[in-house]
BAFI-3210 file (N, C-alpha, C; in Angstrom, 3 decimals, decimal comma, padded with zeros to 6 digits):
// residues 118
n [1|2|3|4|5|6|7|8|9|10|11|12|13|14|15|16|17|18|19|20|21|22|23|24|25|26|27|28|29|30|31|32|33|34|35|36|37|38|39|40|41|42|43|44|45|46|47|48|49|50|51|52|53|54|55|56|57|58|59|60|61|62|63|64|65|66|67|68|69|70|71|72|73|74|75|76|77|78|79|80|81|82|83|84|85|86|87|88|89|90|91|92|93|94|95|96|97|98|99|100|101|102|103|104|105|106|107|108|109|110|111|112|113|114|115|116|117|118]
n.u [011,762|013,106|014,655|013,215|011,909|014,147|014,987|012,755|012,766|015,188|014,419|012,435|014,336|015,673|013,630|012,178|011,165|009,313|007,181|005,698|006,063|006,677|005,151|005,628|003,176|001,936|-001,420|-002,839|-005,197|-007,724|-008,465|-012,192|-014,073|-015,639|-016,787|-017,112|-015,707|-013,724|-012,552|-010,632|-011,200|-009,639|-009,718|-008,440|-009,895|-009,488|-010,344|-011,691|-013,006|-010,883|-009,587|-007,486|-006,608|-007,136|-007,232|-006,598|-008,077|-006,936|-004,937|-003,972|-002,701|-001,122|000,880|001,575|001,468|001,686|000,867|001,798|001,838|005,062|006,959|005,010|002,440|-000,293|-003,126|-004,184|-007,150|-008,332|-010,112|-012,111|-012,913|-014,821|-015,394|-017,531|-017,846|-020,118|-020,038|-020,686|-020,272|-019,298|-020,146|-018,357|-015,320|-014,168|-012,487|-008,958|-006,256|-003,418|-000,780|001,209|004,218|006,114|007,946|010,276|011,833|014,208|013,881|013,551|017,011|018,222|017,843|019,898|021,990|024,157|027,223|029,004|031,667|032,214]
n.v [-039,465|-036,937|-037,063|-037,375|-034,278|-032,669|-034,011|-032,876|-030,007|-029,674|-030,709|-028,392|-026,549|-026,801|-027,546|-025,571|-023,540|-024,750|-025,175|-022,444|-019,075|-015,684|-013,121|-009,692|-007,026|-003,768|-002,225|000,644|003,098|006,150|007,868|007,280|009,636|009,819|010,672|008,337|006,514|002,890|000,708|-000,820|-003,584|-005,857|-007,570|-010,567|-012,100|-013,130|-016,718|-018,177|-016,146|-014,082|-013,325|-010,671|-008,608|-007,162|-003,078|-000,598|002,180|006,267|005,001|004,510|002,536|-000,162|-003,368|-006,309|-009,619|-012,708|-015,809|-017,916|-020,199|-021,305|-020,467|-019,976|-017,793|-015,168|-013,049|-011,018|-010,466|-007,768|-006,358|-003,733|-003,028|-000,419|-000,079|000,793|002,211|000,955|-001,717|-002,096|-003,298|-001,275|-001,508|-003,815|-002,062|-001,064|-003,283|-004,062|-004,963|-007,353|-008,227|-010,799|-012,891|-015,522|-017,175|-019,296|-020,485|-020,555|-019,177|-020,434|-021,654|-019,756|-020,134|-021,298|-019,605|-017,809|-016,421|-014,193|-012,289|-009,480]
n.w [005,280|005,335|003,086|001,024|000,835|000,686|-001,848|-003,513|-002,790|-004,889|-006,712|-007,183|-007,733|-010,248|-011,818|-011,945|-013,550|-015,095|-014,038|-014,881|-015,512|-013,815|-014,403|-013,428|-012,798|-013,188|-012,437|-012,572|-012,273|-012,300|-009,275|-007,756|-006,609|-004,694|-001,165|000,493|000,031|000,170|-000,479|-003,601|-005,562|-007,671|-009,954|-012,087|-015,170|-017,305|-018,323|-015,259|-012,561|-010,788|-007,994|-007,444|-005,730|-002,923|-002,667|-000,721|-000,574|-000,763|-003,293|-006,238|-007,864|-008,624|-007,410|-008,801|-009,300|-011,579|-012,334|-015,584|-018,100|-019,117|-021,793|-023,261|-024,530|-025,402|-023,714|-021,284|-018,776|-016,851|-014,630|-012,634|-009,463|-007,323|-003,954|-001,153|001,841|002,736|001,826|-000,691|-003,567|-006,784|-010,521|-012,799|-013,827|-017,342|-019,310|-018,716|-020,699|-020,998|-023,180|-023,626|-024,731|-024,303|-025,851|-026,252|-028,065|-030,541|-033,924|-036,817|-039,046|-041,359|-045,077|-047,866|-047,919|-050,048|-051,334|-053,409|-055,758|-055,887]
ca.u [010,904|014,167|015,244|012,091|011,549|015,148|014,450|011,848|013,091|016,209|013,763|011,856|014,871|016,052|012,647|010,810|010,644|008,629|005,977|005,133|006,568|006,090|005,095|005,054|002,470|001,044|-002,248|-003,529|-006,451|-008,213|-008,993|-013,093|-013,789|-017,042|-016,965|-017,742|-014,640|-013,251|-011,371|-010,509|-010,734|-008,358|-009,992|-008,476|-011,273|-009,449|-010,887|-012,335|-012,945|-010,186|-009,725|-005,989|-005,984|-008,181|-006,621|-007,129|-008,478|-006,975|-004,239|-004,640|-001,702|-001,020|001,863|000,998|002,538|000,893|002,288|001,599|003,038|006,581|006,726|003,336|001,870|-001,709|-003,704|-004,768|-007,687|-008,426|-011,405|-011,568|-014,161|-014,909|-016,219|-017,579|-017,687|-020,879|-019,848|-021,544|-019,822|-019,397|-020,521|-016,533|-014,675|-013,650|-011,427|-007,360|-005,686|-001,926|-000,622|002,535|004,808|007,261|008,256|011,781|012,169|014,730|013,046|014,671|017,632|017,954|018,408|020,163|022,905|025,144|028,415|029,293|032,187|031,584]
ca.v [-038,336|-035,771|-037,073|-036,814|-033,060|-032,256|-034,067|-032,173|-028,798|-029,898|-030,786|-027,448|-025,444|-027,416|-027,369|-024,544|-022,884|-026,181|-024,742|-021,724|-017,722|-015,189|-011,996|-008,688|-006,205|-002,847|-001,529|002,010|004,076|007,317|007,553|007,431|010,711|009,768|010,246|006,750|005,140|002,337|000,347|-001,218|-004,534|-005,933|-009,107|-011,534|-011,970|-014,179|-017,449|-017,668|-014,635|-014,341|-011,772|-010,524|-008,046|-005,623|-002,111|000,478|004,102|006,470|004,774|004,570|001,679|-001,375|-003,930|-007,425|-010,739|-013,366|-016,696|-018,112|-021,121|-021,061|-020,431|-019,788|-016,288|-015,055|-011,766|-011,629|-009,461|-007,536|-005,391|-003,079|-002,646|000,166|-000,512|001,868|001,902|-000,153|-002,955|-001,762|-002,873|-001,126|-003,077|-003,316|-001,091|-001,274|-004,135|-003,654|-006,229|-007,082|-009,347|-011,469|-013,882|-015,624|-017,711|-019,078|-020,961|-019,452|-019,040|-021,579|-020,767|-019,242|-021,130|-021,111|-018,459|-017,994|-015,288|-014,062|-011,388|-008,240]
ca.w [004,973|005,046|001,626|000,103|001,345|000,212|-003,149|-004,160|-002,986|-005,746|-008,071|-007,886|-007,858|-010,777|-012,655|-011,949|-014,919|-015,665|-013,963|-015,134|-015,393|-013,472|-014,838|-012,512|-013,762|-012,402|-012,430|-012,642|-012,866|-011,795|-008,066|-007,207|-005,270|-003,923|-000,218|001,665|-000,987|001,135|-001,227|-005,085|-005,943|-008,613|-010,660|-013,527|-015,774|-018,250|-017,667|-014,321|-012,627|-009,416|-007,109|-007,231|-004,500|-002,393|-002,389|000,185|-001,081|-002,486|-004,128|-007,774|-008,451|-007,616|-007,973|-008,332|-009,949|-012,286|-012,838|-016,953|-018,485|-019,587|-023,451|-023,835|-025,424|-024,652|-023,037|-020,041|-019,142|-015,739|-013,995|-011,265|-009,259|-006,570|-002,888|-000,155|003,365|003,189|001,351|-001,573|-004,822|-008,067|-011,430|-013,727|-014,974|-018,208|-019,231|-019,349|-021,165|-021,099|-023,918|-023,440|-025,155|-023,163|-026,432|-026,057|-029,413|-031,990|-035,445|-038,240|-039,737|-042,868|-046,175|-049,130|-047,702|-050,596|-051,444|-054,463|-055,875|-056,000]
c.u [011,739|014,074|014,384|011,480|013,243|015,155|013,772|011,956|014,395|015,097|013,022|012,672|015,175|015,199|011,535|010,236|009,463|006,695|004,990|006,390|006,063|006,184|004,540|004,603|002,289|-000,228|-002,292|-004,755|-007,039|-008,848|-010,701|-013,089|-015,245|-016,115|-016,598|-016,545|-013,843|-012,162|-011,747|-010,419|-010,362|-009,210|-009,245|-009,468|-010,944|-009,719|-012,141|-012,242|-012,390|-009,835|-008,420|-005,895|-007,087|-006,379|-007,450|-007,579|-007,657|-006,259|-004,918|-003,504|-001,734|-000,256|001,227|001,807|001,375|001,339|001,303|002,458|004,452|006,559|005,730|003,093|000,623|-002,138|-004,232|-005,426|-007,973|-009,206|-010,970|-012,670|-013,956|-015,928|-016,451|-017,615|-018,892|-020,759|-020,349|-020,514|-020,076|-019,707|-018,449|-016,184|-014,648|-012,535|-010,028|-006,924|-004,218|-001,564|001,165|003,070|006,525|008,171|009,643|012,459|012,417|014,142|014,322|016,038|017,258|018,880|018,790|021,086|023,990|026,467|029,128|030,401|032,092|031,697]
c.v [-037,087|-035,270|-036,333|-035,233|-032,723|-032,533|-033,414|-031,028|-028,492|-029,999|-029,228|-026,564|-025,738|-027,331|-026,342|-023,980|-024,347|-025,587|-023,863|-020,047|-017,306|-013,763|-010,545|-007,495|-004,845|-002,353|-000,490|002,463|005,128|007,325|007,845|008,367|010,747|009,589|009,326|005,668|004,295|001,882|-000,173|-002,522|-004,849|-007,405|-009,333|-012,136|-012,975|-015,260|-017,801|-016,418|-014,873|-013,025|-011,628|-009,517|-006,711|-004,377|-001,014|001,493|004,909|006,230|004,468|003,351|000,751|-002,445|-005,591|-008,812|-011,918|-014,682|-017,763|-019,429|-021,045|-021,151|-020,200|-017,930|-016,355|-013,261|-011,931|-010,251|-009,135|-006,231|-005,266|-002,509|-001,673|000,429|000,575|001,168|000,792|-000,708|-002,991|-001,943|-002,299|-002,347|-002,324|-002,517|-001,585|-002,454|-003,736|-005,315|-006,171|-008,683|-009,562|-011,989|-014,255|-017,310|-018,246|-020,198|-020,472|-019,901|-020,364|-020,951|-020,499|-020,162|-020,476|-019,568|-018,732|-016,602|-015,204|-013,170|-010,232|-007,657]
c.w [004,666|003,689|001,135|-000,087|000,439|-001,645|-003,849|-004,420|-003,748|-007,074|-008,597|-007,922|-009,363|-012,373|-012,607|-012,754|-015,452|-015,166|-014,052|-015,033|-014,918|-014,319|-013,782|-013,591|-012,711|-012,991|-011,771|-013,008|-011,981|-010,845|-008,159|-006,375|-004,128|-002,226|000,942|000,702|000,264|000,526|-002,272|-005,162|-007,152|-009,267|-012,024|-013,616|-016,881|-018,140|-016,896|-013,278|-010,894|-009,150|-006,928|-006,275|-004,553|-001,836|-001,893|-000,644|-000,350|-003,174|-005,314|-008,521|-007,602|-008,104|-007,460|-009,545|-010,619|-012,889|-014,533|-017,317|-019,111|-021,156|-023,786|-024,234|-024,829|-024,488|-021,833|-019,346|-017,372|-015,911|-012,804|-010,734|-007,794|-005,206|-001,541|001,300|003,861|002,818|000,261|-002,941|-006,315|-009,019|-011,980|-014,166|-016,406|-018,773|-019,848|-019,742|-021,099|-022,001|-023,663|-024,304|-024,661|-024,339|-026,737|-027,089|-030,162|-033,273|-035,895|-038,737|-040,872|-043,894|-047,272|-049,543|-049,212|-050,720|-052,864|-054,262|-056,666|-058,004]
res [x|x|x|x|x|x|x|x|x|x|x|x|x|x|x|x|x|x|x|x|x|x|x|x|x|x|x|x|x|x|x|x|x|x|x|x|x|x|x|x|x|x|x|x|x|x|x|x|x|x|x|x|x|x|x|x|x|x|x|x|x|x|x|x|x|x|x|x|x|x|x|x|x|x|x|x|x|x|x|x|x|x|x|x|x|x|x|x|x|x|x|x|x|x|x|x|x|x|x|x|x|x|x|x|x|x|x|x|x|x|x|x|x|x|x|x|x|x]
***
């Protein structure tokens, strides 16, 4: 059972990139001054809709990580919603988008190089 535990943690040092990139992002936006503000939640919306992180009030940023397939391109879209002391959520913000390309295939070469004198 060692091996197999040691194996694997060779294989994913080995292949990780196999499973995806990570991309660290930040979000921002203009603090809520209502009152009763408790805290921000953070959703990816591309897809299915996942909850990337409750943030306290009144920060207005927030650092967070996103993992994407390796070579792949895309957008990837995120809402922010605002929650009070009673549990009361906002409907979305606005959607921020962040477009990628993590493309690691050099173009073709070039053809039909020739050299002449001047």
């Amino acid at each position: 059972m060692k091996w197999m535990v040691i194996i694997l943690l060779v294989f994913m040092l080995v292949c990780g990139s196999a499973f995806g990139a990570t991309l660290n992002l930040k979000a921002t936006w203009t603090a809520n001054t209502e009152p009763d503000m408790k805290e921000y939640r953070l959703y990816r919306t591309d897809g299915t809709r996942t909850l990337i992180g409750t943030i306290t009030h009144p920060t207005t940023s927030y650092n967070f990580s996103v993992t994407v397939t390796d070579g792949s391109s895309g957008t990837l879209t995120f809402v922010l919603t605002a929650v009070d002391t009673n549990n009361n959520q906002s409907a979305d913000s606005a959607t921020a988008s962040y477009s990628y390309n993590l493309d690691t295939t050099p173009p073709t070469s070039p053809k039909n190089l020739s050299v002449q004198n001047q």
